[in-house]
C-alpha positions in Angstrom: 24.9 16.8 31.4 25.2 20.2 29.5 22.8 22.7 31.9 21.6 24.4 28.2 24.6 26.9 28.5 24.5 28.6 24.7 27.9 30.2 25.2 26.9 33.6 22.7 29.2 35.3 25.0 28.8 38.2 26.7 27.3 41.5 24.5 27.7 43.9 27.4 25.2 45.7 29.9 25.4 49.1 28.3 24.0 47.3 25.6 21.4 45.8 27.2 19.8 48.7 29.0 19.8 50.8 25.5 18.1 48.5 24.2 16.2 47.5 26.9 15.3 43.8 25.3 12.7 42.3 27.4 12.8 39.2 29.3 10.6 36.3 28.0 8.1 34.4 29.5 10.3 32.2 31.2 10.2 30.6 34.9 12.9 31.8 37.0 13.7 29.9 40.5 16.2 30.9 42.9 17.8 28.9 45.7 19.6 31.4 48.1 22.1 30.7 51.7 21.1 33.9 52.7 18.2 36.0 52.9 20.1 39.7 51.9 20.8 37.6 48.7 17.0 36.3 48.6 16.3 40.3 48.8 18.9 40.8 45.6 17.1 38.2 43.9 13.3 39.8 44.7 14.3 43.4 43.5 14.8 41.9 40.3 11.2 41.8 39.2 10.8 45.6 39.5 13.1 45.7 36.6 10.9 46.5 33.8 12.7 44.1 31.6 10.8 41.0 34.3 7.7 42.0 34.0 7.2 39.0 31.7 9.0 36.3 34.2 7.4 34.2 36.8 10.2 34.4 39.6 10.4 32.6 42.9 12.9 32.2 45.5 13.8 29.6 48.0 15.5 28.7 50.8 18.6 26.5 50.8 21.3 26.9 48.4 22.1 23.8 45.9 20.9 21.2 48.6 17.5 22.9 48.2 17.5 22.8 44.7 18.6 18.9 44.6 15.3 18.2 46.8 13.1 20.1 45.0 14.0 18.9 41.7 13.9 14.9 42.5 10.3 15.0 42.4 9.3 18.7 40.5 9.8 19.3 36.7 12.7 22.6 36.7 12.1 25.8 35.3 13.8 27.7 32.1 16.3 28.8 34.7 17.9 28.2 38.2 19.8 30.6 40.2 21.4 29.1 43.4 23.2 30.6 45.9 26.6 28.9 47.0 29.6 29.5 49.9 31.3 26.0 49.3 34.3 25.2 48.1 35.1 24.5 44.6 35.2 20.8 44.6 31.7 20.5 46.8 30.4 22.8 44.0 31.7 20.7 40.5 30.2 17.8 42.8 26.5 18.9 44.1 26.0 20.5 40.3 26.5 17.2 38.7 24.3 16.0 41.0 21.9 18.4 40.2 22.3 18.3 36.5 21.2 14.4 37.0 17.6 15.7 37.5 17.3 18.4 35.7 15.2 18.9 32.1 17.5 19.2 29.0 17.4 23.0 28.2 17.4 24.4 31.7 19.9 27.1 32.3 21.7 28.2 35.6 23.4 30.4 36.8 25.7 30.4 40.0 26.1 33.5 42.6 29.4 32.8 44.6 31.3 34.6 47.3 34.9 33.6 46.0 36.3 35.7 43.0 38.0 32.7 41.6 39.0 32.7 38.4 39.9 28.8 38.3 36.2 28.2 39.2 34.4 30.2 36.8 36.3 28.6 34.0 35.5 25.0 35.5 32.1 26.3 35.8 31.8 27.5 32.3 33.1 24.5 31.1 30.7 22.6 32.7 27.6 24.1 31.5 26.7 27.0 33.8 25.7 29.9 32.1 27.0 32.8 34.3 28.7 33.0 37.4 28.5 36.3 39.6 29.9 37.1 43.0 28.2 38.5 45.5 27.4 41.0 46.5 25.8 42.5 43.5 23.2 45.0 42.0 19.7 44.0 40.8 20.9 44.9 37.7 23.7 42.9 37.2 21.8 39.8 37.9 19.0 41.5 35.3 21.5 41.8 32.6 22.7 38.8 32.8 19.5 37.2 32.6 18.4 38.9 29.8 21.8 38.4 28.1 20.9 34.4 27.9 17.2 34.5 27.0 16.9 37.8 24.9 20.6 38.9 23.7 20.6 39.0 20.2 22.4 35.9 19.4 20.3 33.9 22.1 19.0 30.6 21.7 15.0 30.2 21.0 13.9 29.0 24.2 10.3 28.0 23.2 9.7 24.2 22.1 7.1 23.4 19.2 4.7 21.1 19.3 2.3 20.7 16.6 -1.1 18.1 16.9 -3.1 17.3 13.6 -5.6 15.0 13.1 -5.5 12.0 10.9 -9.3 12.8 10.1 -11.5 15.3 10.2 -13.3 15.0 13.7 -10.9 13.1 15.7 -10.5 15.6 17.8 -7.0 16.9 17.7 -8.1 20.3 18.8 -9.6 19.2 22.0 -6.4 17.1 22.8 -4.4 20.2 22.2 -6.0 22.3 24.1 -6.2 20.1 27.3 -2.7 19.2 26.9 -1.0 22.7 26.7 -3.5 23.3 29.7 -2.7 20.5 32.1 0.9 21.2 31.4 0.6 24.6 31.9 -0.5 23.7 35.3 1.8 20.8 36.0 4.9 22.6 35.3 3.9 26.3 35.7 5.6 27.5 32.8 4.1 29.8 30.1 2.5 28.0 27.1 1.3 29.5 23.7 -1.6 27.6 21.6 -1.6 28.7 17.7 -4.8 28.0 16.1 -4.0 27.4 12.6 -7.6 26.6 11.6 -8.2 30.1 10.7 -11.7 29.9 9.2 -13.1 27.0 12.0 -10.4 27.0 14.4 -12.0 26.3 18.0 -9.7 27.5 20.6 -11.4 30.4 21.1 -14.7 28.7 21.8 -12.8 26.2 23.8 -11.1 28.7 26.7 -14.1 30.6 26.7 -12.5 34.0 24.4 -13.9 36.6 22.0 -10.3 38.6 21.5 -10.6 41.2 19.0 -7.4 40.2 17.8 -5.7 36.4 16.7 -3.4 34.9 14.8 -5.2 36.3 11.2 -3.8 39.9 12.8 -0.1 38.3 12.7 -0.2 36.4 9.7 -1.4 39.1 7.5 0.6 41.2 9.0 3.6 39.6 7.2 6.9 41.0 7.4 5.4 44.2 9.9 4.8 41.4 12.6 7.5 41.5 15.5 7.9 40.6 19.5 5.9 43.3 20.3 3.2 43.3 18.1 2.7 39.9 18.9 2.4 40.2 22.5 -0.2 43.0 22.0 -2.2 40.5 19.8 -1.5 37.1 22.3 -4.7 36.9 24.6 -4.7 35.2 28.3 -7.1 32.7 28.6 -5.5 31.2 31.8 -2.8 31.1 34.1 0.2 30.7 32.0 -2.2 30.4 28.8 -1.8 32.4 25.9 -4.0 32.5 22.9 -3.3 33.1 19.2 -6.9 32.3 18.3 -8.4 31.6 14.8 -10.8 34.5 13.5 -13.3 32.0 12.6 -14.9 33.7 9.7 -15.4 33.6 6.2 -15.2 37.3 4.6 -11.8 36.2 2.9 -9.8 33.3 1.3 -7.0 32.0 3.7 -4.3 30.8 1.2 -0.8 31.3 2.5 2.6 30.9 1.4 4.4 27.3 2.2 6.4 30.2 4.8 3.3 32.1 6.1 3.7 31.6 9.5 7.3 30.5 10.0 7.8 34.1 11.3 5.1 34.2 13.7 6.4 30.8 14.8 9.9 32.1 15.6 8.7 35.0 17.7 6.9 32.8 19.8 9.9 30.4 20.6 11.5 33.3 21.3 8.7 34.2 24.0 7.7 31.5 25.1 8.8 28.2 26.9 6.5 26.1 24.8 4.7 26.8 22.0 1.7 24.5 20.7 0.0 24.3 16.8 -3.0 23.6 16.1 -2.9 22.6 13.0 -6.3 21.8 10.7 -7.0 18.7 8.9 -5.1 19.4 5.4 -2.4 19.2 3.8 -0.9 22.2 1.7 2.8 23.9 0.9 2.6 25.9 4.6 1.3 22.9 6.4 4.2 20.3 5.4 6.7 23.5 6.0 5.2 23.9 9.2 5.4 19.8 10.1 9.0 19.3 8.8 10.5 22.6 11.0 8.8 21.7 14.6 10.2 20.0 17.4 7.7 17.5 17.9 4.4 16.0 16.2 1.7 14.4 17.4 -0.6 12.7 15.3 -4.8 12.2 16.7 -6.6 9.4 15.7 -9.6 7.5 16.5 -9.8 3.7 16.5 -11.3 3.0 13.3 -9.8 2.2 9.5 -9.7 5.3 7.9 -8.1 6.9 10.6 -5.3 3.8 10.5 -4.8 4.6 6.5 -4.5 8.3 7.0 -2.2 8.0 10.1 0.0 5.8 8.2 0.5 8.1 5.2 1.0 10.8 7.1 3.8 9.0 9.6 5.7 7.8 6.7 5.4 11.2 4.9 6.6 13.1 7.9 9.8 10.8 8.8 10.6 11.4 5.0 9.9 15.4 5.8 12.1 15.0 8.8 14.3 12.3 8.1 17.4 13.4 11.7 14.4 14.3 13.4 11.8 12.6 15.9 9.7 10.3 14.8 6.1 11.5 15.3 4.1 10.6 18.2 0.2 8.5 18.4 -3.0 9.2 21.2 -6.0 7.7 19.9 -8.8 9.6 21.2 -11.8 8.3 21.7 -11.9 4.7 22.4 -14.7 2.1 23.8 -17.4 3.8 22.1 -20.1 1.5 22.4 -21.0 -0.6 19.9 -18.5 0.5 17.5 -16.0 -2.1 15.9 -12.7 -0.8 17.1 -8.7 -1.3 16.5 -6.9 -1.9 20.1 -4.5 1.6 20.4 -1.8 -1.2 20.8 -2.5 -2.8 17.2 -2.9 1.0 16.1 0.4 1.9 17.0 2.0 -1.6 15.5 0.5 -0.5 12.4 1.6 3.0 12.0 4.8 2.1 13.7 4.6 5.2 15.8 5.1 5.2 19.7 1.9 5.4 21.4 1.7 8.1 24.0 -2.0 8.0 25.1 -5.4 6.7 25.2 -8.3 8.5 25.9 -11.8 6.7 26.5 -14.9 8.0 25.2 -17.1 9.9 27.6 -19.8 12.1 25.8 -21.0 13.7 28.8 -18.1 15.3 29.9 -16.3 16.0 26.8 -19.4 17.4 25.6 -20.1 19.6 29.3 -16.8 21.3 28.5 -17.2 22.0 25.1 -20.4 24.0 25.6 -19.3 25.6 28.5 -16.0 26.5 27.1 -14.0 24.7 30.1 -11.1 22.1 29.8 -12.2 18.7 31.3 -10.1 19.5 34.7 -12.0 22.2 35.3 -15.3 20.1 34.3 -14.5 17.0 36.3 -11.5 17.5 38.5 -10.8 13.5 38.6 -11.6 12.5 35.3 -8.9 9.8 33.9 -8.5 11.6 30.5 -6.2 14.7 33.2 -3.8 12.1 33.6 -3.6 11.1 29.9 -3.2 14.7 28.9 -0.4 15.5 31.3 0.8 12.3 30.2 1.1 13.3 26.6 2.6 17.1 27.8 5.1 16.1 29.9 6.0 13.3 26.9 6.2 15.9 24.1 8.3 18.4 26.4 10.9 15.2 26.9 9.9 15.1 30.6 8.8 11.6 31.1 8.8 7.9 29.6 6.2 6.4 28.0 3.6 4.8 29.9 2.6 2.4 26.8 6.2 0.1 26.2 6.3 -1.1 22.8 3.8 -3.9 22.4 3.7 -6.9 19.0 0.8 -6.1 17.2 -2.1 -9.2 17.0 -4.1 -7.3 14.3 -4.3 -8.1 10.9 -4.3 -5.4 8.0 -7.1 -5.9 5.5 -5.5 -7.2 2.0 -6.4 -3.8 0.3 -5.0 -1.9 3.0 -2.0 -4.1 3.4 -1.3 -3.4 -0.1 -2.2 0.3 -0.4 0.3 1.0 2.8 2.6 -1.2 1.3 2.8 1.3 -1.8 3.2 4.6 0.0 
């Protein structure tokens, strides 16, 4: 396994600290042998090019790191400490690349100057090796070389979440979703409400910015990193906000590239980055489905929503055709009363792999809506957490699917057999 090592080579430190690129919002966790190198590693953060990064450091060197990670999602990098010799190193790193998430990065502090090892390092993944002892800033400019160099890789992964009809409740998912992940792996999360005249998101954290995501996009070419970050509001810990202006005093048509830039500055800021894109379908909104890393499609149980989520799975796996099939939570389900389609017949239909189910509780959904909450913070042991950081730690690759693939038992009606059959 490939520890995300971009190999853009090295652009030098004097460049660096002209430039003085900052650091994104990444997670940074070091494992040290020693606790002068733990002290190295803490001086860091003063470096005004941290002041971004979340940065922790721990005791016990790869062994620590190996225990740690068996049962703890990894951050966008590791550092670890290490005195062994070479072999015990290529060893306890494949090891550790066994459970760790595709994309994490690492980097090695040593005590041997050994060319031989660095290479076999290099080759193996690891983005930098250094050998103690060194200054703050060396380990600074390293760090800053991988995740904001000017030929570094985006580190943010997109997510977008539409509804197949209006009033599904795609928003709501999104929101508690980039939430409970937020929490569950600690790492810095951005949420782009796309509904720029009815978007929700502010409403939903509980925010009046004066600025949003209107700011950026008609902004156009004059938006950049730091513009953005000026406009990005907290609404949590490790929640940012690009929130919908929610008014009507203009017309919000947009190019099929409106917000592509805006897009690309926040993967290159942020670990994760989810859209919350409104029920319609225009030029920017397929642009916008066919360049993300990941879709997931909200639905409730009922027929139209089963039409409209099969159009738009077999439109999108045309869009995207080397890409990942989009994803299925059907929100909303045991209302009473209501006629419903199982989630399991849902997702046999739209041939989409089902990645939650969340039952209908009026009550609480509508408690934290009015009170601008998530439904954690509503009702700590409500099932629908577990579904939500079901589905994040799903569309961030971190876990299997809870729903295996079942045969479907439902029968399409004849006109909707034949409609589906023709798109």
């Amino acid at each position: 396994m490939n520890f995300g090592n971009d190999e853009t080579g090295n652009a030098g430190a004097e460049e660096i600290v002209s430039g003085a690129r900052m650091v994104p919002r990444i997670t940074i966790q070091a494992f040290c042998e020693h606790s002068q190198t733990a002290e190295l590693i803490d001086m860091t953060i003063h470096d005004r090019r941290m002041s971004r990064a979340a940065l922790t450091t721990h005791n016990g060197g790869i062994d620590g790191a190996l225990e740690t990670y068996r049962a703890n999602p990894t951050p966008n990098l590791i550092i670890i400490e290490t005195s062994q010799p070479r072999d015990e190193i290529i060893a306890d790193l494949n090891k550790l690349a066994e459970v760790c998430d595709a994309g994490t990065r690492l980097i090695v502090l040593g005590h041997v100057n050994d060319v031989v090892l660095y290479r076999e390092l290099i080759r193996f993944g690891v983005s930098e090796y250094l050998v103690l002892p060194i200054e703050p800033q060396v380990l600074v400019d390293a760090i800053a070389e991988l995740f904001a160099g000017e030929d570094s890789a985006p580190i943010g992964r997109t997510v977008a979440f539409l509804a197949a009809k209006g009033g599904a409740g795609s928003s709501t998912v999104t929101h508690n979703v980039a939430w409970s992940l937020a929490q569950t792996v600690r790492q810095d999360v951005l949420i782009l409400d796309m509904d720029l005249p009815f978007g929700t998101a502010g409403l939903n954290f509980n925010q009046d910015p004066p600025h949003g995501l209107g700011d950026a996009v008609f902004a156009n070419e004059k938006v950049d990193a730091v513009m953005l970050d000026r406009l990005m509001s907290k609404a949590a810990n490790h929640i940012n906000l690009l929130t919908a202006p929610g008014t009507l005093d203009r017309a919000y048509d947009f190019s099929e590239r409106g917000f592509e830039q805006i897009i690309e500055l926040g993967q290159q800021n942020v670990p994760i980055v989810f859209l919350d894109i409104p029920h319609t379908w225009n030029g920017w909104v397929q642009h916008t489905l066919s360049t993300v890393d990941d879709i997931v499609i909200v639905v409730e149980p009922d027929l139209a929503n089963l039409r409209n989520a099969k159009n738009l799975a077999d439109t999108l796996k045309q869009l995207r055709p080397v890409e990942a099939d989009p994803m299925l939570v059907v929100n909303r389900v045991g209302v009473p009363k209501r006629p419903e389609i199982t989630p399991a017949d849902f997702e046999a239909s739209v041939e989409c792999r089902l990645v939650g189910e969340i039952g209908f509780d009026a009550a609480t959904f509508g408690t934290a809506a009015n009170n601008g909450q998530m439904i954690a913070e509503v009702s700590k042991n409500h099932a629908a957490n577990d579904v939500f950081r079901t589905i994040g730690l799903e569309v961030t690759g971190r876990a299997t699917s809870a729903y295996p693939d079942k045969k479907s038992a439902f029968t399409l009606p004849a006109g909707l057999s034949k409609l589906l059959k023709r798109a």
